[in-house]
Structure formats: C-alpha cells, structure tokens
N, C-alpha and C positions, 0 to 999 in steps of 0.2 A: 734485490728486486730485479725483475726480468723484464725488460722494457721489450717491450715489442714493438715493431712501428705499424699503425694500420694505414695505409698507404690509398687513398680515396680519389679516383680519377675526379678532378675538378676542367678534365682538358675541354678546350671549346670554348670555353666561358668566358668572356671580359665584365670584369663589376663596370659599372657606370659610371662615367665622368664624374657625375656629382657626387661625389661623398664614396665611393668605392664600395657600392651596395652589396648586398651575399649576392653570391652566382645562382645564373639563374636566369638574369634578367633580359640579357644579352649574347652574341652567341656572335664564333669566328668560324668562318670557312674551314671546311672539314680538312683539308690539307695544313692549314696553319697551325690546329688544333694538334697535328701528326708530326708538326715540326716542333712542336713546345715542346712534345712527349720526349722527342730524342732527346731535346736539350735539357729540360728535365732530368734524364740519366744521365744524358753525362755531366751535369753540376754535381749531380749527387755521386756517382764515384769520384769525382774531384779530378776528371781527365780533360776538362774545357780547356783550364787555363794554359797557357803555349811555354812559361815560364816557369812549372812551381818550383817551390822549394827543394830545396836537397832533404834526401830522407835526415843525411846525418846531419846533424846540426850542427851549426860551424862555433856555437860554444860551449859543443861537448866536453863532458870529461874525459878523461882518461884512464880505465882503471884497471890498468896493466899490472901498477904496484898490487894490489888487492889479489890478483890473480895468481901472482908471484907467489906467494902462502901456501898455495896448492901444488901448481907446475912445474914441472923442473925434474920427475923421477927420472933418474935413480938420484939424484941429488937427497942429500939427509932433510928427510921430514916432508920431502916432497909424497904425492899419494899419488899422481899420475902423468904424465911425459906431457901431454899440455891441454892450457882450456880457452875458452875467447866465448867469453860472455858480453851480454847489453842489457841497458833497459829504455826502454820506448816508453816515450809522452805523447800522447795524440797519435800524430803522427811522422813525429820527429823521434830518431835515435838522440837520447842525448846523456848515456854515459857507455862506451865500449872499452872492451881492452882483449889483450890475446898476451899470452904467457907461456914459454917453455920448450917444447919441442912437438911438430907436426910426426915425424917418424924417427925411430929408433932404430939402429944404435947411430945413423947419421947422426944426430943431433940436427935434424933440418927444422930452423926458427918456425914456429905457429905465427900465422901472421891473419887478420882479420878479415881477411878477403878469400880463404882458404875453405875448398869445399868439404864440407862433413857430411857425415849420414845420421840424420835424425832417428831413426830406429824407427819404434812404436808411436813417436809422436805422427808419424802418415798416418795413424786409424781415425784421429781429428780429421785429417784433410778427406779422407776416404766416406766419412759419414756427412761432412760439408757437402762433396760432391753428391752423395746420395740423398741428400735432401735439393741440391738445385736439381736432381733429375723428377725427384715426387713434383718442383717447382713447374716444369714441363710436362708433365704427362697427366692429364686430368683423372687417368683411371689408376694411378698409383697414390697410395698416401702414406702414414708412416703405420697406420696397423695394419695396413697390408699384409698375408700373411706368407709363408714363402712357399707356400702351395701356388699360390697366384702371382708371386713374384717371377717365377723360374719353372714357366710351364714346361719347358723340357724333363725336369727335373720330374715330372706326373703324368707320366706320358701312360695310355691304357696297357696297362697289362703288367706295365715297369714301374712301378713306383719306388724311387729311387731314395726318397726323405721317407726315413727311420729311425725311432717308432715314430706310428699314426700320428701321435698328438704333436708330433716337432713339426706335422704340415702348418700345425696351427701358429705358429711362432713367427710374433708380428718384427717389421723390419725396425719398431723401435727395440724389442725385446732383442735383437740380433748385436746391435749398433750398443747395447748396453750389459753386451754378456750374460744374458739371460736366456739362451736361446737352447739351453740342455744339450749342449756338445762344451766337453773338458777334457777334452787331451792333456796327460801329462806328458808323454813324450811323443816324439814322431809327426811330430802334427808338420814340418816341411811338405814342398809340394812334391816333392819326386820320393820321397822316403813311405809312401803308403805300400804296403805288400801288394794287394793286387793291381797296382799299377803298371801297364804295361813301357816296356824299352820302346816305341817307336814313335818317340815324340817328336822326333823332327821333321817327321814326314805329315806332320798336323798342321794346322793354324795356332796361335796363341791360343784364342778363343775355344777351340778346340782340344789343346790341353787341360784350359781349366776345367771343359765342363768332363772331362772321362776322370779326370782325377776326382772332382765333386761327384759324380755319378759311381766310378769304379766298372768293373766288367759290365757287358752288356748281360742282362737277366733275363730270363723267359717267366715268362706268367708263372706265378706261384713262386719265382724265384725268390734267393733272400740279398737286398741291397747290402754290398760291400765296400761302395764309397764314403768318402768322406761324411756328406752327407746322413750316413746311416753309425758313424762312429761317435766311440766316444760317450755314452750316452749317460746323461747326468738330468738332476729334475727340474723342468723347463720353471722359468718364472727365477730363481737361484744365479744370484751374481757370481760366475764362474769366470776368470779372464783365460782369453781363449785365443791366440790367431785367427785361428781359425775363419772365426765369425765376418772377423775383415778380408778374407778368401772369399768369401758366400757371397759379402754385401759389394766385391768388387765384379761378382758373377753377375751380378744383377745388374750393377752397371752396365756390364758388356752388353747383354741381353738387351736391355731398354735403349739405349743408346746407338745403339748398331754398330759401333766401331770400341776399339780396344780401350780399355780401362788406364791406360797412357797417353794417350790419345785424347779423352775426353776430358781426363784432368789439365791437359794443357789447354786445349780448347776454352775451355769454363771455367778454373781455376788459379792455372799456371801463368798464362800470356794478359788474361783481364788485371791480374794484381800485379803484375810487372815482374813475376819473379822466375821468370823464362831465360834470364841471362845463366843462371847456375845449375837451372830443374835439370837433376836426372832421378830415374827410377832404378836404383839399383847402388851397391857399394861403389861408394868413386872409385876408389882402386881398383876394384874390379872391372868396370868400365875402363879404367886407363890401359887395362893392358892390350896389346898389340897381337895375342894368342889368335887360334880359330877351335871353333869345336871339329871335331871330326865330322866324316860326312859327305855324301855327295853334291858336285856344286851347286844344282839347285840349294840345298839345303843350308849347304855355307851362304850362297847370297842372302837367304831367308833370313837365317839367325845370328848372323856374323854381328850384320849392324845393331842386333839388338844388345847382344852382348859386350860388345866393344868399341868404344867411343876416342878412338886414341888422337881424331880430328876435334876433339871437344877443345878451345881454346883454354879452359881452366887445366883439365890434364894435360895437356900438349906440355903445358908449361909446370907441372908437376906442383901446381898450385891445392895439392887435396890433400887429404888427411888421414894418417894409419890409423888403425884400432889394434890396438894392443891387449896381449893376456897380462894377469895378475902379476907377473913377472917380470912385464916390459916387454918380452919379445912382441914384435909384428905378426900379424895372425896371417897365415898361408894365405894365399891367393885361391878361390874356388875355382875348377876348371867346369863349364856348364855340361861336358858329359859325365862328372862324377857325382855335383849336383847342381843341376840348373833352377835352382829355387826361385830367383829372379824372374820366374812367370809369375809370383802372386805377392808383389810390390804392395800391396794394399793394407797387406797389413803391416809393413813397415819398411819398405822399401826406397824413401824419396832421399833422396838429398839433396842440401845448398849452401851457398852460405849464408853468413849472420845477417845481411842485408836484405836475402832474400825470404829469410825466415821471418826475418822484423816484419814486412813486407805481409805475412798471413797474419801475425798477430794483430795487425792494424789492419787488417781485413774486418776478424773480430770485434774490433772496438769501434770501429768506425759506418760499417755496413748496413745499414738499416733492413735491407730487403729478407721477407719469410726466409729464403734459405740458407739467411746468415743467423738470424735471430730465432729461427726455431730449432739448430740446433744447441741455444745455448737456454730452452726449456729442462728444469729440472721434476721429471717426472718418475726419476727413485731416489733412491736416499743420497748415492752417491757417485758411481759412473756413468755416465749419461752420453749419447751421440758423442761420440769417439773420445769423451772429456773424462777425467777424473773431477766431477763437478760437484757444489755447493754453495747454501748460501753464506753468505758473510755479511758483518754488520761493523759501519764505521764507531768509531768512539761517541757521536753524537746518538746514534744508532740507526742511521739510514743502510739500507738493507741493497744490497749488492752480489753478482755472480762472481763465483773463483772458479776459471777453468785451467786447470793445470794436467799436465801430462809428461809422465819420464818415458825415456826409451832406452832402447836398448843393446847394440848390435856388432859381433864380434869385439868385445871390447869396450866400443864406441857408447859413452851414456850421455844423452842430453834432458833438458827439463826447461821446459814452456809454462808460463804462469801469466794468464791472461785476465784483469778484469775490467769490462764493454764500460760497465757504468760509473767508472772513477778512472776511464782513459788511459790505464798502465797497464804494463807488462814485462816481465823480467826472461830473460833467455840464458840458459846457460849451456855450455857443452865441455866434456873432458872426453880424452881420447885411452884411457885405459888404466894401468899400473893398480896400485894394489887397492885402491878407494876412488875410483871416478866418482859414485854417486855421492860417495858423502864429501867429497868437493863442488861437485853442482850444488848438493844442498845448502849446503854452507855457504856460497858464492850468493845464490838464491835470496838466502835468507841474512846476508849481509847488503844485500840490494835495497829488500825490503825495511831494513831497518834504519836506514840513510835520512836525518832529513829532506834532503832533496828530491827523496825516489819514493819515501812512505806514501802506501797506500791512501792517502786523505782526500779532504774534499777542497783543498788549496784556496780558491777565492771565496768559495761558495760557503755559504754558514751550514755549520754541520746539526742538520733538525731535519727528521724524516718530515716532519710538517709541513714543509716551504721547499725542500731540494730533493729532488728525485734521482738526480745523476749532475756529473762533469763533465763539461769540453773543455780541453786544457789545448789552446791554442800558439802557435808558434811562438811566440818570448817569452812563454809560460810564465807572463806577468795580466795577460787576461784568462779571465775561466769564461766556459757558457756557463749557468747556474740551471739548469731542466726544472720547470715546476710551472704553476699555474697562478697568477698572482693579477691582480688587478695592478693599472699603470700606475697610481696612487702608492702601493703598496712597495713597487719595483725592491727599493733597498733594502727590503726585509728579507732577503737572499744573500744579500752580502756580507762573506765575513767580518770581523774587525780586522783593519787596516788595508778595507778595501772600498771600494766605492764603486757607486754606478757609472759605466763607461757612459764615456759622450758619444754620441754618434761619430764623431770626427775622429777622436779614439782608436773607435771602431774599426774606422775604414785604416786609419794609421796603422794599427796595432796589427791587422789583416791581409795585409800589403805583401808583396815579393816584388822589387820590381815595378814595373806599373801593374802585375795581377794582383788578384784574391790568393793568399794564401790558403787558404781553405774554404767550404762551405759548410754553414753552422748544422751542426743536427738537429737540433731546436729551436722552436722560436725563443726570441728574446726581447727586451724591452732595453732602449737607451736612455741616458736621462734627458735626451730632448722632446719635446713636443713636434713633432715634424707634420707637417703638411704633405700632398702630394703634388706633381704636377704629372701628366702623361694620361697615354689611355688604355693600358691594361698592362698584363704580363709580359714583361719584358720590353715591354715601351714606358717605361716610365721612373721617377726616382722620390727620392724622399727629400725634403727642401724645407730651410727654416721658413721660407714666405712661399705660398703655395693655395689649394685648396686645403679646407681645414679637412681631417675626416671624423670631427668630430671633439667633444671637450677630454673624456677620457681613452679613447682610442687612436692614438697619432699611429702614424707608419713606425714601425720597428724591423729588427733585424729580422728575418724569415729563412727554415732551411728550405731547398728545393720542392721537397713537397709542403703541399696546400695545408694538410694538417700533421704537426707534432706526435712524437709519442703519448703527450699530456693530451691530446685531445685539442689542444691549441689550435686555434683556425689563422689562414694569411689567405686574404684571397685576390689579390697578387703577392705575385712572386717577382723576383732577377730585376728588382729596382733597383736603380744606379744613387745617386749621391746629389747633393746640391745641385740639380739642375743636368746632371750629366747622367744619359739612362745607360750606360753602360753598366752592367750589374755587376752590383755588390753587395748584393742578399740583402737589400730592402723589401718592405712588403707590407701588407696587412691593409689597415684603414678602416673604416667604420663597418660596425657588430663586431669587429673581432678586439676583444676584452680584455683575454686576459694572455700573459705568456711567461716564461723566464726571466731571466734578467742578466745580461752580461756587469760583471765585476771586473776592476780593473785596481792593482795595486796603485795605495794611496801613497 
C-alpha cells in the first residue's frame, strides 16, 4: 500500500473551549495562524526538538562479524577488499558494521564513518529532487513532457529532441526509463563525438545543455545531441544514464542555479546529510591535481573538481573502488574525462550515516514530494526506484523501494520500505563479487528476527493496520488504521497491549524532549479530557473537560488530518496539565484513529 498524506490547511482555526468542536467556529489572528504553520513543519520534520536522539542507537548491534564472510579479498574466500553495511528502524540505526580493507594493497582498515560513492543509487535522489521541484512550480507536473520541460531544447528552427514523438516523453516516463533513449555504450558526458573541446571556457549549466543539444543546427538541420541519440521505442523500460542527465537538465533549468546546488539546498542540508555530500568520486575529489587551463578557468573548475579542504578526505577518511582483481582503479584527470558534470545520474557520495539519513527521509516524510515518488505507476522502476508491491505474511500490502549502483568498482544497495519503517543499506568496494556480497549481506539483514520486514507491535490484518511507526526502544509501534476508541486493541498484536498515555509520553522521551513526532493519529488506553484553548495551548489530562463519551484526546501527528483520513483538531497538546507538546490532540467529532501498542 502506498500511503499518501493529504495534508489539509486546518491553520487559523481554534475548536471551542467546550468540547473541542470541528474547526470552523472560531478563528486566530492571521499572524498566529502563520506562526503555527512554521511550527507545524518543523514538528513534522522532527527539527523542533533542541535534543534529539542520536541517529545511531546506543543498543545497536554490531555486525562486523557477518561482514567478515565477505571482506577481507584477497584473503581466501573473501569476494571483495571491504563492506559497511546497516539497517535503520524508524529513525534509529540499529545494527551496523564495516569489515576488511578501505584500499588496496595498503590494507587500510574500512571503518563506518568512511565516505563511499553510492553509484546509481543518486538517480533516487535526482528524481526526489525532481518531484520537490514539480512541488514549487505550479506549471510543472510529472507528465509534463520535455518539449515543455526544456524549452531551450525547442527553440524555432532547432529542434534539438529526436525523433518528434520523444518531445512527447513525460517527466514520469523519463525518471522510469521509458523515455526511448538506450545507449549501450558511450553514454558519459564528454565521450559524445560531436562534442566540442572547449568546455572550460563554459558554465556547468552550459556544458550540459551543448552536450544534451550537441552542435548548434540550422533550420532543417539534423539534431546530433544526446538528446536525439540512441533511439529506442518510447513507452519500453530501457535503463538508461542518460535519462538522469536530462532530468538533472531540467533541474538546472527550473531552478536557476546548478543541479549541486539545488540538491544541497532542498535535499542535502534539510535531512542533515551535508556533513559527507559530495557530488563526484571521493577519491577523485581528494586529489590535490588541477585541470589544465587558464587561471580564470582553474579558479572556475578547480574547486569543482577538487575538494582536498574537505575534512573527511583531508583525513583520508574515503574509500577505493577497486577492479575484479583488487587493484584500485586509476584516478580520472577532468581534462581526459570530466564526467563529473552530470552527477545526477550517479554521482553522490557519503557515508552510512548520511545515507541512513535519506532512507529515513523515505520512511518518515509525509509531504507530496516525498511520497509521490514512491507511486507505482509501472510494473517495476518507478521515480528513480527499482519499486513494487509487497505483502506482509498477514497480507497487509506495502512499498519495496530498492536500488543497486554502481561505480568504478564501487557496488552499493538501498532497500527501503515507508510502510513497515525499515531499511537495509549495504555497500562493498570491489574484488571479484561486490554485488553478490551486498546481496547476500541484504538478504541476511532481512532475514534476522530482529531486522524482518514485519508488522512488530501491530496485528498483522490488512483489515485494521495499514502501516508501522516503530518508535525509539522499538518496544512501542504506531499501529496506522482507522478504529473506533472502543475498538483501540483490536490493532494490537499478541503480547502487546494498548499503551497508556503515560507510556506514551515515557516511551517518547530523549531527555526532557519528544523523541519523535508520530505519523498518525493514534488512540491511548486513556479516556483523557482536555484542558487549554486551542492548538498548542493546551494538553491532555485524566481530570479536565470531557470531549466527550467516545472521543477522549489522543495522540496526534502534526498535521490535522492522518493518511487514514483521521481528523485531530488540535494539535502540539502537552500532557497532564503541562501544554508543552507532546503530540496530544483531537477531542470531540474526531472518532476514530490508530492505536499505539506497547510490549506487554
């Protein structure tokens, strides 16, 4: 199941003292109404709190041993010099490990803080970024087609997208390898024949588009860019680079500034994972070289190419990609090939913290541009995903987004599912089997009890549970569904029970913050009352106003309404008497909700 959130501006609105009536009735000054909205978002990215939690959980495992199986080549029966895999709950890492060697023939230890290059898995982040920019731009959407995408690209007389009908090819059709361009070889940026030598004298922006373009043409001419290559029958799941060349064009284009740039901006620095982002091979980045060239040009491209102030390389903290054989793959010099212009289609690198860090982007994010790329609308690749559906053993219905990559060497493998809160990460750095080490790794993750894909607190029946919140001591779950207050425990697995509100706020805790803020509403086994007078003035209290026989306050996420349609009309209710919020809410009309479980 593909939970979408519909996200319902309720702002302005205070329900009524008596009984927490629907909104509607009552109304705040238009400023205040402008201050809830901020605070709103930031509950809901979970950046309020001054204390959270540490991603890595402090009673992780350790699964170096397991790693150990694999890493370690040339050592016998090793398949590749090293790996440093995790798997993320919520939004807690809670088993990692790293095993073997970061580069060869040093023997320099892999250690878990070490930057890699994710390969192919950028074309996830690259279509994420393409959907928060459709989020911004009201005249862009996903079948947008890329005649209207990349008006330069249709300029009178030049039409540079070839043949005719690939104008037609919508930005979902791109983002899903359907877009009738398949290069078998050559598809780098600088390796096109008619590409001209004088790229340094360009802008970035300006190289992608003469490389997507190719020569300039005169009327009647024939398109020789990228653009016009390649030609395969539109609609036809073809994997292609390419297409994350085009869809990072269009970035550039809408956004006004570089396709590195906007992913840090909106992507990189919002999720936190700005301490490791670079765009390009870490190695290659570390080196100290310069491209040739006049100084203008070195000032221009130097810094792009070479980060040897970056504090992770500085300190030789990254990681080789190695051939079939072990050796370390040669260093690229940007004037033999500077490929490194079109990052988008698989150009990021970080490390496993900061990679953790997007996958709980995924599971956690409610907003359109997180959740509409995770629509399956072909069979199988989907917005930048290797996606489908999946079904638990009870047979509640769930998204698998997974993606390998690929790069000098270098294989990693992301497996992300939103609606049961996990995720498994793996990466090896080369020798004679990286992939079928990630796989294997992957798929010893998933078969753990601790790490299996299930529905943990929550009763596994498409009937009653819709999704998982697996919250910090992964001894409370949310249970997502729609249930009358009466009903609440008919969500709860066996050998769990419905949390108490006190629980709740226990179980919830870092510190004196909120651990987290729930996705869903939920129901406690208390009857609570309210005291206070609207949204965020207020808490939930065993002696109080009543809001009613079957509708007491419960737990609420920051927005008003749930994915289930669930209504809270307040929100950021505090506890006993105290309105500091702690994701209390609701009160009377509002019915029905989830139900938090808690190990009995």
């Amino acid at each position: 199941m593909n939970l979408h959130r519909t996200i319902i501006a309720c702002l302005g609105v205070m329900p009524s003292l008596a009984g927490c009536a629907e909104p509607g009735n009552d109304s705040e000054p238009a400023q205040a109404a402008s201050a809830e909205s901020v605070i709103e978002s930031a509950e809901h990215l979970d950046i309020a709190a001054p204390s959270p939690p540490p991603l890595l959980n402090a009673t992780h495992a350790d699964i170096s041993w397991k790693l150990d199986e694999y890493a370690g080549y040339p050592s016998a029966g090793a398949v590749t010099p090293g790996m440093i895999a995790a798997v993320v709950k919520g939004k807690h890492i809670v088993a990692i490990g790293a095993a073997g060697y970061a580069k060869l023939p040093e023997s320099t230890p892999m250690t878990t803080d070490m930057i890699f290059n994710i390969g192919s898995n950028t074309k996830s982040m690259t279509a994420t970024l393409l959907s928060i920019l459709i989020e911004e731009h009201p005249s862009l959407e996903w079948d947008t087609t890329l005649a209207e995408a990349l008006p330069w690209a249709t300029a009178p007389g030049k039409e540079y997208i070839k043949p005719a009908a690939r104008k037609n090819v919508t930005l979902r059709q791109l983002v899903a390898h359907r877009s009738g361009i398949a290069c078998a070889e050559g598809n780098k940026l600088y390796s096109h024949p008619d590409y001209g030598t004088n790229w340094k004298s360009q802008t970035r922006q300006e190289v992608l588009r003469a490389f997507l373009r190719g020569p300039v043409i005169g009327v009647g001419g024939n398109a020789t860019g990228f653009l016009a290559d390649c030609s395969a029958p539109i609609g036809v799941y073809d994997y292609e680079n390419g297409n994350f060349t085009i869809a990072q064009a269009v970035i550039d284009h809408w956004s006004g500034m570089e396709f590195i740039e906007y992913a840090r901006q909106k992507l990189i620095t919002p999720s936190g994972m700005d301490a490791t982002y670079l765009p390009s091979h870490a190695f290659f980045l570390a080196q100290s070289g310069s491209i040739t060239g006049t100084a203008t040009q070195k000032a221009y491209w130097n810094p792009y190419f070479f980060k040897p102030t970056h504090a992770y390389l500085a300190a030789g903290d990254f990681v080789w990609g190695h051939n079939s054989a072990g050796t370390p793959h040669s260093v690229l010099h940007p004037d033999v090939d500077p490929w490194a212009m079109s990052p988008g289609s698989g150009g990021f690198a970080f490390n496993i913290f900061d990679w953790a860090r997007y996958a709980i982007l995924h599971m956690r994010d409610s907003s359109p541009a997180i959740t509409n790329t995770h629509a399956l609308d072909y069979a199988s690749y989907n917005y930048g995903w290797s996606s489908g559906p999946r079904v638990t053993a009870g047979g509640i219905a769930y998204t698998g987004l997974c993606h390998t990559g690929s790069l000098t060497g270098m294989q990693s493998k992301i497996c992300v599912y939103p609606e049961i809160d996990i995720a498994y990460l793996s990466f090896a750095n080369g020798g004679p089997d990286p992939d079928g080490a990630n796989e294997s790794v992957v798929s010893w993750m998933a078969s753990q009890p601790a790490y299996r894909r299930t529905t943990g607190g929550c009763k596994d029946d498409p009937a009653l549970v819709t999704g998982v919140q697996r919250f910090w001591d992964d001894e409370m779950f949310g249970c997502a569904g729609s249930v009358s207050f009466s009903d609440r425990a008919d969500l709860c697995a066996a050998g769990y029970h419905v949390c108490s509100a006190e629980e709740f706020v226990d179980k919830n805790s870092y510190g004196s913050t909120n651990a987290e803020a729930p996705k869903h509403h939920y129901w406690t086994d208390d009857h609570l009352d309210y005291v206070g007078t609207g949204s965020g003035s207020c808490s939930a209290a065993a002696t109080g106003t009543s809001c009613g026989a079957d509708t007491p306050m419960r737990v609420c996420s920051p927005d008003k309404i749930d994915p289930e349609g669930n209504s809270c009309n307040w929100v950021r209710c505090g506890y006993d008497g105290d309105t500091t919020s702690r994701h209390f809410g609701g009160c009377a009309g509002n019915t029905t909700a989830g139900t938090l479980c808690c190990k009995s």
